[in-house]
Each structure stands twice: as structure tokens, then as C-alpha cells.
C-alpha positions in Angstrom: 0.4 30.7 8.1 1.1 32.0 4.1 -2.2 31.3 1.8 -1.0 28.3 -0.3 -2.1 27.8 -3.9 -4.8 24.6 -4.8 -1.7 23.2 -6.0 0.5 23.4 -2.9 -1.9 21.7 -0.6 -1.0 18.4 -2.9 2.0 16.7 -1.7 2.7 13.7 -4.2 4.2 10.9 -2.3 7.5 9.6 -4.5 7.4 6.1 -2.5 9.2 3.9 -4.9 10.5 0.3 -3.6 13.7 -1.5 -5.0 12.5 -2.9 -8.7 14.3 -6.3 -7.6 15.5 -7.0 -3.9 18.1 -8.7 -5.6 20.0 -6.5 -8.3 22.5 -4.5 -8.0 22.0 -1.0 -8.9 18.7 -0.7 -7.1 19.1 3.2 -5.5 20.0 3.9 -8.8 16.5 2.6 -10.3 14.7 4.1 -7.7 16.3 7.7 -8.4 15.4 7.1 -11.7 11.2 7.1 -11.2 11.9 9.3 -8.7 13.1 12.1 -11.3 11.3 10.5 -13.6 8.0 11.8 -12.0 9.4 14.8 -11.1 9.7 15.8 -14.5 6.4 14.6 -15.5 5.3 17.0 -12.6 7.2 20.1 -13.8 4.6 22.8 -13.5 2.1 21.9 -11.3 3.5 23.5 -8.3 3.3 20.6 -5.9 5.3 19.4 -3.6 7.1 16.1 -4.0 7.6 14.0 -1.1 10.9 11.6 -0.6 11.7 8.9 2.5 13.3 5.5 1.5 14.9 7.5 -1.7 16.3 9.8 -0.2 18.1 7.6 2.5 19.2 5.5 0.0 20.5 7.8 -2.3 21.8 10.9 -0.8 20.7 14.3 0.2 21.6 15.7 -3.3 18.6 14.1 -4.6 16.5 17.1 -3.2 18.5 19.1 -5.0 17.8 17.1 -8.3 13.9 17.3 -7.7 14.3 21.4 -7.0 16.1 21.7 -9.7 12.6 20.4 -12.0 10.8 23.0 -10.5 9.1 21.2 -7.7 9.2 21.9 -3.5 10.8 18.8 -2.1 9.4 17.2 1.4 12.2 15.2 3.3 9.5 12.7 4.8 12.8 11.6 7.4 10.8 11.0 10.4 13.9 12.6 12.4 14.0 10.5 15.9 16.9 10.8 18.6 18.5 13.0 21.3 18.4 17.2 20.7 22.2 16.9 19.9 21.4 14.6 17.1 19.0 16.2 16.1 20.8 19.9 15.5 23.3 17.8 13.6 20.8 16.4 11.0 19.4 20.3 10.6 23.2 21.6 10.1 23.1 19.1 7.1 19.6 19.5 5.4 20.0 23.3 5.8 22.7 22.7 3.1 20.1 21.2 0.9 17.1 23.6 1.8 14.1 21.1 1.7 10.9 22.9 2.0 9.1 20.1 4.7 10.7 17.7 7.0 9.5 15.4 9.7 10.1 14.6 12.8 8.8 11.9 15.2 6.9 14.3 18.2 8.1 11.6 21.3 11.2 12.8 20.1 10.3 15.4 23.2 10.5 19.1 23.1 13.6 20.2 23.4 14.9 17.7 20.7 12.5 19.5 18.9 13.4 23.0 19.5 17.0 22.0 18.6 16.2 20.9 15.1 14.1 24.2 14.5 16.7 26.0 15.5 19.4 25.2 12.2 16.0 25.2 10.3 14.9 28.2 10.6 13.8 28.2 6.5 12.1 25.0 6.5 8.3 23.8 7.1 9.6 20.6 10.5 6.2 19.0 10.8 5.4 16.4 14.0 4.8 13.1 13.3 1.7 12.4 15.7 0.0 8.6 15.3 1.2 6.9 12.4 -2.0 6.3 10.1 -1.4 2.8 9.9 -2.3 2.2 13.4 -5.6 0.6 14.6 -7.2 2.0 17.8 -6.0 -1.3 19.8 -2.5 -0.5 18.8 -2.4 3.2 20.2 -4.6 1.7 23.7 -1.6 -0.8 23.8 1.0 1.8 23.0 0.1 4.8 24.5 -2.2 4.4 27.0 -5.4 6.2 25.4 -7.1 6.7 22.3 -6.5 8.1 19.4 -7.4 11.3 19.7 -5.8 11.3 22.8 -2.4 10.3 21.5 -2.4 12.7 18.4 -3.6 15.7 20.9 -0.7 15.2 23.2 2.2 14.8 20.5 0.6 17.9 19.0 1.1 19.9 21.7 4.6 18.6 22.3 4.9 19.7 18.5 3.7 23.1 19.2 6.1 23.5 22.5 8.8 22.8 20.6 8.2 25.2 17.6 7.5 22.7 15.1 5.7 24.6 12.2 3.2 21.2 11.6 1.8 17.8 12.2 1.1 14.5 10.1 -2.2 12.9 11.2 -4.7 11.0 9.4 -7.9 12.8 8.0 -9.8 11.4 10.6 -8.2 13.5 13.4 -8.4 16.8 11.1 -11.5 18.5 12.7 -10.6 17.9 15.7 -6.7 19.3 15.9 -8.5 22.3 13.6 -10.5 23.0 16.5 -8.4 22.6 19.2 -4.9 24.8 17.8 -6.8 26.9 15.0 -3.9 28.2 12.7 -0.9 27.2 15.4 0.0 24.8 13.1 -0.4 23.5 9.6 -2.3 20.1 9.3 -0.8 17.5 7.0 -3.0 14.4 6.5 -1.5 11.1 4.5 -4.1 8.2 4.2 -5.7 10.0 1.0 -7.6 8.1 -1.6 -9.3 9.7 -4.4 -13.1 8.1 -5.0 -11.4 7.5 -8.7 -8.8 5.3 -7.3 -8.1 2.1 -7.1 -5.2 0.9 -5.4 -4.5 -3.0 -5.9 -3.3 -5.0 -2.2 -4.1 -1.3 -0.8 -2.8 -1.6 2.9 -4.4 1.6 4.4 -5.9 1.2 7.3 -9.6 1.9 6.0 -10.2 3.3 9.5 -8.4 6.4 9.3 -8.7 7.5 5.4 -10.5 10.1 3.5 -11.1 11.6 0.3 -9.2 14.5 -0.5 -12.2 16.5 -0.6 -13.3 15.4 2.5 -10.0 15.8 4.1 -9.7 19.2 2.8 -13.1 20.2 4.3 -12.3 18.4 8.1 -9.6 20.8 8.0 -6.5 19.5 6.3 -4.1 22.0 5.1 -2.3 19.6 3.0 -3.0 16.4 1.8 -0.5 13.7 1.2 -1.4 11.6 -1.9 0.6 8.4 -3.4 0.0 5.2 -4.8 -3.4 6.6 -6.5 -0.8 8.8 -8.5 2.5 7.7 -8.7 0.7 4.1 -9.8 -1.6 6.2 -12.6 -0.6 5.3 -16.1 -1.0 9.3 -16.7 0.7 11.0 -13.4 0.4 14.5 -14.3 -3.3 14.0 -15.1 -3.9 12.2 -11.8 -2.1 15.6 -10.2 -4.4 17.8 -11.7 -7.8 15.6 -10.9 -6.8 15.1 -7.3 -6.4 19.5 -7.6 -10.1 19.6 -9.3 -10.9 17.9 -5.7 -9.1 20.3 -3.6 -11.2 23.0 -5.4 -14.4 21.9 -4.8 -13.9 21.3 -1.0 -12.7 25.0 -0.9 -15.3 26.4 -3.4 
């Protein structure tokens, strides 16, 4: 695993909806804030994540984003068969995203196929989506939490992912267990200075970026409490001032 700067363990999360559900025009809009903050960004060496924009709009919006300077992360959650999946990697290797997702119960050799055509890029493991409560993964998956996020890390692992995404919450825990195998991503971030109106986190599984950092989080994923800042760049560099104190 490469030392990354303060700066590079922030991934800004670009998750802009449709202005009106109803206008025509909307993927434009939306690729409009989306470069929008990316310029405001310029120079702060973080990375800037893209899902809904970037299905809506076209692969050549990572290029858009690298081209103001900034690592892009193609949040895709890749799901389907291994021959699918070397297909998608043929065409994002064309477009060189730094990060990309997949969904782990994709199995191992799905994942092992995607790797494969990207040999360049960071392909993290989606574990347990942090919106899930503790009933939902019983229901889902037979076992807890923990339980659920061990085993899809290991399938991760197997199949030469480079990552995960997990909540804070299961930080310490995957730290302990697989050490530097793999780089631990952690959405569900809110800063103590944020205030996020009809947040729908679920409050079970977030921490504060310092926190997070400290439970072992290599990167944190940060949104709303930045992209919804009247001054993004200066919500960048406060949630960085964090990230420095929990590695101080």
C-alpha cells in the first residue's frame, strides 16, 4: 500500500440529483455542479467521487474531472457475471479512473476478471451497504454485521480486489483481521461541524472523520456535509484539519 497524502485519504462525494424530475436537460445540470465543484476543488489533491453522474452522462465525464486536476472514483458498484464484468474494465481502462467499485457477491472470479483489464486502477469491494440496519443484514445474509462485511472481504481479497467500502463502524475490526491486504474505504462520514438537513444516514453505522481515521480507515468518503457547504473548498480543507489530528 503507497503512503497517501492528508489530502488523498478525502474522497468528496459529487452526488448531485436531477434539479427538476421534470425538465429536460437534467444530465446536463447535473454535469454542470459536477464540474462546477471540481473546479472549486482544483488543488486540494482529493479525490472526487461520481455514481448517478456518471451513468447518466457518459464515461468522458472522468475525463472532464481529471482534466481539473483531481483523481476521479467511478463509485459504479460493478454487479454481474465475470464476462460482464471484463467488458466494463475493457471500457473504463480507456478512461483511467483512479477507484472503482464493485459489488463483492459478485463472487471471485467475476472479480478476478475485472482486475484483470484494470490492472492501473484502485477496484474496491462493496461489503454491507452503510445504509443497512442489523435486522436487514440478519434477514439478508444470515448473520451479523460483522459477519457479513468479513466474508465479502475475503471474497474481495480472493479475487484481487485492491479495497473495500464499509462503514466506520466495521473499520477496527477489518484493520485487525487483513492488516494492509487491503485499503479500507469508509462512507457514512459526518464532520462534528456538520449539519446535514433530512440526513438519512443510518446513525448506527457513522463516524467522524477523525474517528474513522483513527478505527483504521484509509479513506474516508465525505458528501453532503461538503458538497451542501456554501464554501466547498473550505469545508475540503476543515474536514483535512480532521484527518490530521487523528494521524498526529
Amino acid at each position: 500500500m503507497k503512503t497517501m497524502t492528508l489530502a488523498e485519504r478525502l474522497i468528496v462525494a459529487a452526488d448531485f440529483k436531477t434539479i427538476d424530475p421534470g425538465l429536460e436537460g437534467n444530465c446536463r445540470l447535473v454535469r454542470k455542479e459536477v464540474l462546477k465543484l471540481a473546479s472549486s476543488l482544483r488543488g486540494t489533491g482529493v479525490c472526487l467521487k461520481v455514481n448517478s453522474a456518471l451513468r447518466a452522462c457518459g464515461y468522458d465525464l472522468i475525463d472532464e474531472i481529471h482534466s481539473r486536476g483531481l483523481k476521479v472514483f467511478a463509485d459504479l458498484k460493478l454487479f454481474d457475471i465475470g464476462e460482464t464484468l471484463s467488458t466494463d474494465g475493457l471500457f473504463l481502462r480507456e478512461v483511467k479512473p483512479d477507484l472503482l467499485t464493485v459489488v463483492c457477491s459478485a463472487g471471485v472470479s467475476a472479480l478476478q476478471m475485472l482486475k484483470a483489464e484494470l490492472p492501473n486502477t484502485e477496484v474496491l469491494g462493496v461489503t454491507v451497504l452503510t445504509s443497512l440496519k442489523k435486522e436487514d443484514v440478519q434477514e439478508m445474509y444470515g448473520g451479523s454485521i460483522e459477519e457479513a462485511v468479513s466474508l465479502f472481504a475475503m471474497i474481495a481479497l480472493n479475487g484481487k480486489a485492491d479495497g473495500l467500502i464499509a462503514s466506520p463502524k466495521e473499520a477496527e475490526m477489518l484493520r485487525a483481521r487483513f492488516e494492509n491486504a487491503l485499503t479500507i474505504n469508509t462512507p457514512a462520514i459526518r464532520p462534528t461541524w456538520a449539519i446535514v438537513a433530512g440526513d438519512d444516514q443510518n446513525p448506527d453505522r457513522i463516524m467522524t472523520p477523525e474517528k474513522a481515521i483513527k478505527a483504521g480507515a484509509d479513506r474516508i468518503i465525505v458528501g453532503r456535509p461538503i458538497v451542501r457547504d456554501k464554501n466547498p473548498y473550505d469545508a475540503v480543507m476543515r474536514t483535512i484539519e480532521e484527518i490530521a489530528r487523528a494521524t498526529a
